[in-house]
C-alpha positions, 0 to 999 in steps of 0.5 A: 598565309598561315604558317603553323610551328609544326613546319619547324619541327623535324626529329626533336629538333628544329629543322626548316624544311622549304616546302617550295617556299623557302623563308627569307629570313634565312636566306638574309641572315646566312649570307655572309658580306664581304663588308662584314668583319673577317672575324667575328668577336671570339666565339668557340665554335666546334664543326663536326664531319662525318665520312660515311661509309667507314674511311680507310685510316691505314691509307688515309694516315700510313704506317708507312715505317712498319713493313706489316702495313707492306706485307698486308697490302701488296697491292693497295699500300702506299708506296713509301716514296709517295707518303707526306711524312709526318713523325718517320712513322706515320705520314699523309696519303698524298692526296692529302698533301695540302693538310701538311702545312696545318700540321707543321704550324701545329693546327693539326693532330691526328688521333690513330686507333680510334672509334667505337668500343662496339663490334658491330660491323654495320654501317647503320648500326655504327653510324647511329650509335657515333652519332648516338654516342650511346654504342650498342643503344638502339632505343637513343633517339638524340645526339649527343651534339644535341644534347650537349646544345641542351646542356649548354643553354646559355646560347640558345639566343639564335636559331643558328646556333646548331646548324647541319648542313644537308637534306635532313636533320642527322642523328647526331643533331636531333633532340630537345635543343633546337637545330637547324638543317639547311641543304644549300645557302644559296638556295633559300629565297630564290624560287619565291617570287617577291610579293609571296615572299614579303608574305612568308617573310611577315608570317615567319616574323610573326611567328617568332615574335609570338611563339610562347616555347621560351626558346623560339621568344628568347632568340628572335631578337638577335635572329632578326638584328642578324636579318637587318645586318644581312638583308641586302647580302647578296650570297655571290659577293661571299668571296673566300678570303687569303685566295682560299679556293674550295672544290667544287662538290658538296663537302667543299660547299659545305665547308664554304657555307659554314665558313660563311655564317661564321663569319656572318656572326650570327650565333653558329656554335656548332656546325655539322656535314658529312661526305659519303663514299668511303665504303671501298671493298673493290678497287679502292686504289692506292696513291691513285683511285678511288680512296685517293679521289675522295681523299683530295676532296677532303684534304683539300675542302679542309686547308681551304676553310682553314685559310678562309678562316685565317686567324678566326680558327683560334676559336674553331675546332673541326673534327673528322669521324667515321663509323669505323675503319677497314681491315688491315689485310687488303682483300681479293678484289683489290679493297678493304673490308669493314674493320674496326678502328680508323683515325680522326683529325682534329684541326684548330686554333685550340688544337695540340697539333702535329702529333700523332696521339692515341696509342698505337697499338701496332699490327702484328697478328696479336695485337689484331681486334679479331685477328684482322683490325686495329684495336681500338685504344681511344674511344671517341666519347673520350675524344668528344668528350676533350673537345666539349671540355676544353674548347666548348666548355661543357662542365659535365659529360654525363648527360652528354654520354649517358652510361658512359664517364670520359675521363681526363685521364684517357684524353687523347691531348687533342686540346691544349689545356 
């Protein structure tokens, strides 16, 4: 059995794709056991997650002190009794109630008014360019997630070091600095049967002990120590640890299968996912409905991982994203409409938590983008750009963030210092 490099390459990046047959080395060196160390040897790890579709920041953290955010939403606010405070200003949507406790042990801050300085109010549009980290800049064919991968080459040892988890290599992981996108751990290395896949397994091996890219070469050693350390896990024994239970569903899962190769210390330096379903024009409900259903699938996959993680998050931080938020006025069908900014959250070990950061810039009808949204007052490249800086490491954001200069100075504090 041949198997040509052209398998592996997928949007500039790298990408495994199955073709029916799944390799085994992935499937041996994903799988975390419950013989393994509940923490690997500290490692900074960033874990990236897209709401797609364009999240409600009002109703996801309230303004629950400012009768503007009553008097626009008659119908979809969140009444006040109902809000999990956090500040007397802004508070939790309920369903979001298991996220208190990271905020109280100060694991977890919320950035407010955030997004894109881009007016566009198309979801594709605005997704590519978050993801591009270039708005307003079609012709971007990367990520700026890749390309800080790039700068950074220090870690270009393992295959797992970028990993998405999902049909497809998302934007913000396509480039020149190999990637991965793994739809489901659980998945590789079960439809093959044992003499085609010893088979795949020798051609993959193979090929990765003579591939002359440099990158490949340069990081099978440590990919087939983790196959050997791995080899005979088996992916049912992964239990969560400290009783940590995820929701069912494929966020929940994804977050659970990061947990894993965290923990399975094979190279994951930094992980993405996204869950859809945010886009609700019609009936998006208020303390129940639909924003609540998905807000308690959210909520609830992100304590989950934190307590899977235990002390092991002192070396991760996860942050939240959407393309762009809702209007602030609550429209005829009983939703929102596309707006503008929405909050971010970001939680970790590294994280200045329990605060509320970025400034507000309020809802009165003149501080209103176009009369009808909050203003966006943190660009989420000065967001990123804190992250890759303090947490990650990066020295310089410029090649990250062509066109663009984060400054320290517009640092939401997201990060301790």
């Amino acid at each position: 059995m041949t198997v040509s490099r052209r398998v592996f390459v997928k949007s500039g990046g790298l990408a495994l794709v199955s073709l029916g047959l799944d390799p085994l080395f992935l499937a041996r060196a994903a799988f975390a056991s419950t013989r393994l160390p509940a923490h690997p040897p500290t490692r900074p790890v960033l874990v990236c997650l897209f709401q797609r579709g364009a999240v409600d920041g009002l109703n996801m953290i309230v303004p629950h002190g400012d009768r503007l955010y009553y008097e626009a939403r008659p119908r979809i606010a969140i009444p006040g009794r109902d809000v999990v405070d956090l500040d007397g200003y802004f508070g939790l949507h309920p369903r979001l109630a298991a996220l208190k406790t990271l905020w109280d042990n100060k694991s977890l801050a919320v950035i407010h008014a955030a997004g894109s300085p881009d007016t566009t109010r198309s979801h594709f549009d605005a997704q590519d360019y978050m993801e591009s980290g270039t708005p307003g800049r079609k012709a971007t064919q990367d990520g700026w997630l890749n390309r800080y991968c790039e700068h950074d080459r220090e870690h270009l040892r393992t295959p797992f070091r970028a990993v998405a988890f999902g049909p497809r290599l998302p934007r913000i992981l396509a480039g020149s600095a190999p990637s991965l996108a793994i739809q489901d751990l659980q998945a590789f290395g079960m439809r093959v049967p044992e003499p085609a896949r010893d088979k795949l397994t020798r051609a993959f091996e193979d090929l990765y002990a003579g591939s002359a890219t440099g990158v490949l070469a340069s990081s099978s050693q440590e990919a087939f120590e983790a196959v050997q350390v791995l080899k005979q896990a088996n992916p049912a024994q992964y239990q969560p640890s400290d009783g940590a239970s995820y929701p069912r569903g494929r966020f929940g899962s994804a977050l659970r299968q990061i947990a894993q190769l965290i923990k399975a210390d094979v190279g994951l330096q930094v992980a993405f996912a996204d869950v859809t379903g945010w886009d609700t024009h019609v009936n998006q409900g208020a303390s129940d409905g639909q924003l609540a259903a998905r807000l308690a699938d959210f909520g609830d996959a992100l304590a989950a991982f934190a307590k899977d993680m235990g002390d092991g998050l002192r070396d991760i931080v996860v942050v939240t994203m959407s393309e762009f938020g809702r209007t602030i006025r609550e429209n005829g069908s009983l939703g929102t409409d596309h707006g503008h900014a929405t909050a971010m959250l970001v939680l970790g070990g590294p994280v200045a938590g329990g605060k509320v950061l970025g400034r507000w810039p309020g809802l009165d009808d003149a501080a209103r983008f176009e009369g009808r949204d909050v203003a966006v007052t943190t660009d989420f490249r000065d967001l990123f750009g804190e992250v890759l800086t303090r947490h990650m490491g990066a020295s310089d954001l410029s090649s990250i963030f062509p066109g663009f200069t984060p400054d320290p100075a517009r640092f939401p504090g997201a990060i301790t210092a």
